[in-house]
N, C-alpha and C positions, 0 to 999 in steps of 0.2 A: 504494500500500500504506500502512496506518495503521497505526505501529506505539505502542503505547500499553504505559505501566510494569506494573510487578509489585504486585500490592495484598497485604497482611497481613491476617490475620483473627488472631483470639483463640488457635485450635487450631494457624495455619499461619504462624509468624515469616519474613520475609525475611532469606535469608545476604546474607551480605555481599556476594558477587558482583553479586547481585540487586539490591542497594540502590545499589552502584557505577551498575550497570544503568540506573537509573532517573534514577541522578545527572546521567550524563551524556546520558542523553535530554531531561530537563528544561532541563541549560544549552542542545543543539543547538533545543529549541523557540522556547527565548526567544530564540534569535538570529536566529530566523527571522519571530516576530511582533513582533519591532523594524523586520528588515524591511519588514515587508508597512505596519507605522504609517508607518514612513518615505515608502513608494509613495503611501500614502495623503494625508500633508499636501503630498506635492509636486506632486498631482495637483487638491488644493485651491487651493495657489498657483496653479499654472498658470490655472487659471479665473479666479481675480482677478487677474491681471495682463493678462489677453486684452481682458474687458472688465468694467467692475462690474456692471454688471447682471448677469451670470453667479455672484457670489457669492452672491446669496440665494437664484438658481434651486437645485433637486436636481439 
């Protein structure tokens, strides 16, 4: 499931609930795509400590 914030328009203001809402979806994403960076560069190390020629491979 995706669950994705509350948008404002010009005629439609977000309450406060809503804006809390969004608040704290936004810190749970970024905590998640620190994450997934994190998976990312240690999955890069791992390649270069196995073998170097593995580093400039994809």
């Amino acid at each position: 499931m995706i669950i994705t914030g509350r948008k404002a328009t010009k005629s439609h203001k977000l309450t406060a609930a809503k804006k809390e809402a969004n608040r704290l979806l936004s810190r749970e994403r970024a905590a998640v795509e620190h994450g997934f960076t994190n998976l990312k560069n240690w999955r890069i190390l791992t390649k270069v400590r196995m073998n170097t020629r593995h580093a400039t491979t994809p």
